[in-house]
C-alpha positions in Angstrom: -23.9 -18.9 -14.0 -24.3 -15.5 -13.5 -24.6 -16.0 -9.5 -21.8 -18.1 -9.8 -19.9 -14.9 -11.7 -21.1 -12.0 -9.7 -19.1 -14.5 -6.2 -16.1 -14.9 -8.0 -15.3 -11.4 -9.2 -16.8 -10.8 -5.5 -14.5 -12.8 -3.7 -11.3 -11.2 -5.4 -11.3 -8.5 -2.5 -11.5 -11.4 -0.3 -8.6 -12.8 -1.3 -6.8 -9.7 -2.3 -7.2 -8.6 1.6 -5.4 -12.4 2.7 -2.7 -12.2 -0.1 -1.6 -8.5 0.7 -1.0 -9.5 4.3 2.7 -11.3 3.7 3.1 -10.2 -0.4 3.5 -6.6 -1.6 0.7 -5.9 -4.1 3.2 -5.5 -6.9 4.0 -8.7 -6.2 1.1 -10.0 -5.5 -0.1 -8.1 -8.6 1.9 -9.8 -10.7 1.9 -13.7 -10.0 -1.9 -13.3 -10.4 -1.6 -11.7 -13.8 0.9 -14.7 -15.0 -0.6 -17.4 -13.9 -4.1 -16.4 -15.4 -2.7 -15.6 -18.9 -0.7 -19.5 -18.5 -4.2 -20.6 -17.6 -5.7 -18.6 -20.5 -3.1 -19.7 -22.8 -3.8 -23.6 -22.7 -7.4 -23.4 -22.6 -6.9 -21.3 -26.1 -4.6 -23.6 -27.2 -6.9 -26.2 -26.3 -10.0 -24.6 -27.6 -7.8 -24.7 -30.9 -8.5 -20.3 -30.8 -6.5 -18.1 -32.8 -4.1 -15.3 -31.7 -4.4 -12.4 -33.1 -1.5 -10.1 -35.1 -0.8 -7.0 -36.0 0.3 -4.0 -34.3 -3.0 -1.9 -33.9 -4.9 -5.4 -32.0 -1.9 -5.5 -29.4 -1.6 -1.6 -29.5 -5.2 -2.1 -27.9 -3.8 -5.3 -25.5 -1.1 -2.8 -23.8 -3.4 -0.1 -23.2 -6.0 -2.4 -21.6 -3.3 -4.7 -19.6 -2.1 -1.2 -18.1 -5.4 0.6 -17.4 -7.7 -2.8 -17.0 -5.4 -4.3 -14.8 -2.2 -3.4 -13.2 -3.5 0.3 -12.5 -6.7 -0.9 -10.9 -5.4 -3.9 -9.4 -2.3 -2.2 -8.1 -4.7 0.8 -6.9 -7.3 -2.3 -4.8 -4.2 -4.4 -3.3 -2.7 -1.4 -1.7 -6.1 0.0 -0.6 -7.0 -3.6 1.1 -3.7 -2.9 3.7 -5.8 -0.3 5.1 -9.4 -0.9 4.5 -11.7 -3.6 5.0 -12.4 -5.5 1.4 -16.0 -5.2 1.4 -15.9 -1.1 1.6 -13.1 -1.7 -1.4 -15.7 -3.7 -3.3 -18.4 -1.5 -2.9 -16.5 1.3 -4.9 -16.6 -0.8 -8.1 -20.5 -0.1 -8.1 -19.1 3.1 -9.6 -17.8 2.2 -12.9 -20.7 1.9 -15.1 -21.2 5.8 -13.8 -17.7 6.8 -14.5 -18.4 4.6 -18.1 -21.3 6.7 -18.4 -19.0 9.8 -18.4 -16.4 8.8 -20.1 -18.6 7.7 -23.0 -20.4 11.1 -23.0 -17.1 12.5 -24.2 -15.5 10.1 -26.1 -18.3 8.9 -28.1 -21.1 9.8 -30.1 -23.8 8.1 -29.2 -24.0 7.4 -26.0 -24.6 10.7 -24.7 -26.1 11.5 -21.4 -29.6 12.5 -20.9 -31.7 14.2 -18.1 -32.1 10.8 -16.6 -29.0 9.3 -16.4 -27.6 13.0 -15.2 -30.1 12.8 -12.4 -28.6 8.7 -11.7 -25.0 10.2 -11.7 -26.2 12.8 -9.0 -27.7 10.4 -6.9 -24.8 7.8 -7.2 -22.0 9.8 -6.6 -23.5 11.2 -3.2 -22.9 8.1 -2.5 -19.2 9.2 -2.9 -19.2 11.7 -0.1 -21.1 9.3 2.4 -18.2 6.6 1.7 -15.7 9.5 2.5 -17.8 10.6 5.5 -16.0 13.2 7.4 -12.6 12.5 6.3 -13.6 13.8 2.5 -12.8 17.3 4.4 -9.6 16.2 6.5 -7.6 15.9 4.1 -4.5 15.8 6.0 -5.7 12.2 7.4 -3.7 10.3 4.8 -4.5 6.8 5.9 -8.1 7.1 6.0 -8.7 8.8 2.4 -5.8 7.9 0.0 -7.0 4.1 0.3 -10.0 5.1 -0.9 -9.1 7.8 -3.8 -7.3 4.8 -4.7 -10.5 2.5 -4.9 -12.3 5.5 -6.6 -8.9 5.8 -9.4 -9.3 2.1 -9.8 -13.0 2.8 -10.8 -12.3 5.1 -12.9 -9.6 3.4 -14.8 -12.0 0.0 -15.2 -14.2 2.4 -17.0 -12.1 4.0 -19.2 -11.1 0.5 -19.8 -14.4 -0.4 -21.2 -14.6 2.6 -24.0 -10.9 0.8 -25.3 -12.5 -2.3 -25.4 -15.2 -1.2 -28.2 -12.0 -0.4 -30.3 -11.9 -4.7 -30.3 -15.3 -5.2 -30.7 -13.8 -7.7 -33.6 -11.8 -10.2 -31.4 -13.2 -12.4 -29.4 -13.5 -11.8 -25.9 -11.9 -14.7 -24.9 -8.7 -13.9 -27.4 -8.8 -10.2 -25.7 -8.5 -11.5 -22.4 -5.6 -13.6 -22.5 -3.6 -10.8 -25.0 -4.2 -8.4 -22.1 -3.4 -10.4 -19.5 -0.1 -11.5 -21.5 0.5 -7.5 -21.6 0.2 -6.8 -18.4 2.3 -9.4 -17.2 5.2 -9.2 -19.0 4.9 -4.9 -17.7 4.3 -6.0 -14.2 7.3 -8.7 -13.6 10.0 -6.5 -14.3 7.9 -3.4 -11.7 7.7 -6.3 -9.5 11.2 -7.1 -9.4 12.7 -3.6 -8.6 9.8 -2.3 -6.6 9.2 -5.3 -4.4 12.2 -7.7 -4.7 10.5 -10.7 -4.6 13.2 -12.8 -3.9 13.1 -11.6 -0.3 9.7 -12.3 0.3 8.3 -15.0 2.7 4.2 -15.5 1.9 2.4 -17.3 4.4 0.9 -20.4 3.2 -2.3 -18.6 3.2 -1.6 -15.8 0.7 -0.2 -18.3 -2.0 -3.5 -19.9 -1.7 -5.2 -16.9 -2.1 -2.7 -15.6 -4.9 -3.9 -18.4 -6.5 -7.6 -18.7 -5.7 -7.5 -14.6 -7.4 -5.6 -16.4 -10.7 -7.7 -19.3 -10.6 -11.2 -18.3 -9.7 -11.4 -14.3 -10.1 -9.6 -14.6 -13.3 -9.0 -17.1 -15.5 -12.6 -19.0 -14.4 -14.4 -15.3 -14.4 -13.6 -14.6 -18.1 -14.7 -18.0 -19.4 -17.9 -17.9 -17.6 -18.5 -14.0 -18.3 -17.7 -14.4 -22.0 -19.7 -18.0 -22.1 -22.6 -15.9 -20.5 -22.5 -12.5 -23.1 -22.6 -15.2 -25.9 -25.7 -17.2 -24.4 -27.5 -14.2 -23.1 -25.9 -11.0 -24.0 -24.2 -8.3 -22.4 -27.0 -6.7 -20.8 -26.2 -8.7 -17.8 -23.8 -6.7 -17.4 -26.2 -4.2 -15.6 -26.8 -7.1 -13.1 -23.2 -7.3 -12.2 -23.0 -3.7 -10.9 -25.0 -4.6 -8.3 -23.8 -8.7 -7.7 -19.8 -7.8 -7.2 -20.4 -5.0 -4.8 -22.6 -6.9 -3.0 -20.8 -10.6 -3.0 -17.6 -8.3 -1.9 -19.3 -7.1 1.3 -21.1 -11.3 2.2 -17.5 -12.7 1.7 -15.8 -9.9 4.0 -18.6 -10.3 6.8 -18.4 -14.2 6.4 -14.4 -15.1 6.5 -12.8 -12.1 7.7 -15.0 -11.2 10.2 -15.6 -7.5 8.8 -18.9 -5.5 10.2 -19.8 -3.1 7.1 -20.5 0.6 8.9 -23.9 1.9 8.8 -22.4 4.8 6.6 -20.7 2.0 4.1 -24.6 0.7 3.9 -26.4 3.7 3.4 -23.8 4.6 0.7 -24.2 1.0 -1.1 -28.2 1.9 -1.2 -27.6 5.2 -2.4 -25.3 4.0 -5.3 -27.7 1.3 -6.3 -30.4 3.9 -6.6 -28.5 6.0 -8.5 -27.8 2.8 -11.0 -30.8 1.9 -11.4 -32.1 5.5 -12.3 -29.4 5.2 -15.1 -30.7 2.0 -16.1 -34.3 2.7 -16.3 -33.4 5.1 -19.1 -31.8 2.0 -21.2 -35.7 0.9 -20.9 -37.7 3.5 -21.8 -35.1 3.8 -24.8 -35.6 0.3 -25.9 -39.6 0.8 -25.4 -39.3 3.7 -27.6 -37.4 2.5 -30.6 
């Protein structure tokens, strides 16, 4: 199960990169939001689940629909005109770091140590190698705003998971589809001025793959990663940092014919080092106690 998670949040840049190629990511965006909180929606209703009320649970559902996923998905579809999806994928590596930050400030105890500094350090070299020698030519738009907007996207699925704790009493499940029901019902309207759907002919391909990213990377991905936190617990989560990043880059190389540069390799390695520096800490605290 958790192979079978790891390639279908994996594959999302794969077919992120085939549906931006005829729809606008706003667009694009959007239909995969909807259908995956339809899809969400009957399997609730036929899981007889509750939904929740009350102002301060959906307070929580808008903030995560806009910073969980139209930011960050908005932030990936655009990047994935100009950049191959694996490199795109390898960025989300960089969220539990970024979580790990973010948390320092925001909560009180999960504070960083001399360990997980030292992990930080090490990962976000990895930063500068996936910039290469464009992180100083700044005036070379189209090779470093796609990925600032890969590193933003990062950034916002981490600051993500701190609002999540503030639900830590909803099921998972009943979480997903209220933010997915957020976001969409934000995005349509965007979609509609911004993109002017009306206008748009998708190839045959890109609905497929609009609906392969509802389908599979969505709807299916939150079953199966919610199934799997109840039946094993969310220190898998560790696992995955390594798993999407990795499924991203197989899936580019296999069906779109991408060839991953040395630099986008080393900096994988580097990040993964620097991860599990971070994580080795999480041990030796658990051994302790």
């Amino acid at each position: 199960m958790l192979l079978t998670l790891g390639g279908a949040l994996g594959s999302s840049f794969l077919f992120t990169k085939i549906g931006v190629e005829t729809i606008p990511p706003f667009t694009l965006v959007t239909a995969r939001l909807t259908f995956a909180a339809i899809v969400l929606a009957i399997y609730m209703k036929i899981t007889s689940s509750s939904i929740p009320k009350g102002v301060y649970i959906w307070k929580y559902f808008l903030l995560l629909g806009i910073f969980a996923n139209i930011i960050p998905f908005v932030l990936i579809t655009w990047s994935e005109i100009f950049i191959d999806s694996g490199l795109a994928s390898i960025f989300m590596a960089l969220i539990p770091m970024f979580t790990s930050v973010t948390a320092n400030f925001v909560t009180e105890d999960e504070r960083l140590n001399t360990r997980k500094i030292l992990g930080l350090a090490i990962g976000f070299s990895g930063i500068l190698i996936l910039f290469g020698s464009h992180v100083l030519d700044l005036g070379n738009a189209s090779q470093i705003l796609p990925k600032l907007a890969c590193l933003l996207a990062a950034f916002c699925y981490a600051f993500s998971r701190i609002l999540t704790r503030k639900l830590y009493f909803v099921p998972p499940v009943t979480t997903s589809m209220g933010v997915l029901v957020c976001a969409s019902v934000i995005s349509i309207p965007i979609s509609l001025i911004v993109d002017k759907p009306w206008l748009i002919t998708p190839s045959p391909s890109s609905i497929f793959a609009v609906l392969c990213l509802s389908l599979i990377c969505t709807s299916f991905a939150y079953i199966i990663l919610y199934r799997l936190i109840a039946e094993v617990g969310a220190t898998f989560m560790t696992t995955m940092n390594y798993l999407v990043p990795m499924f991203g880059i197989l899936w580019g190389v296999i069906f779109l014919g991408e060839s991953p540069k040395v630099s986008s390799i080393v900096a994988t390695a580097v990040i993964f080092s620097g991860l599990a520096v971070m994580n080795s800490s999480k041990k030796v605290i658990v051994e302790k106690s």
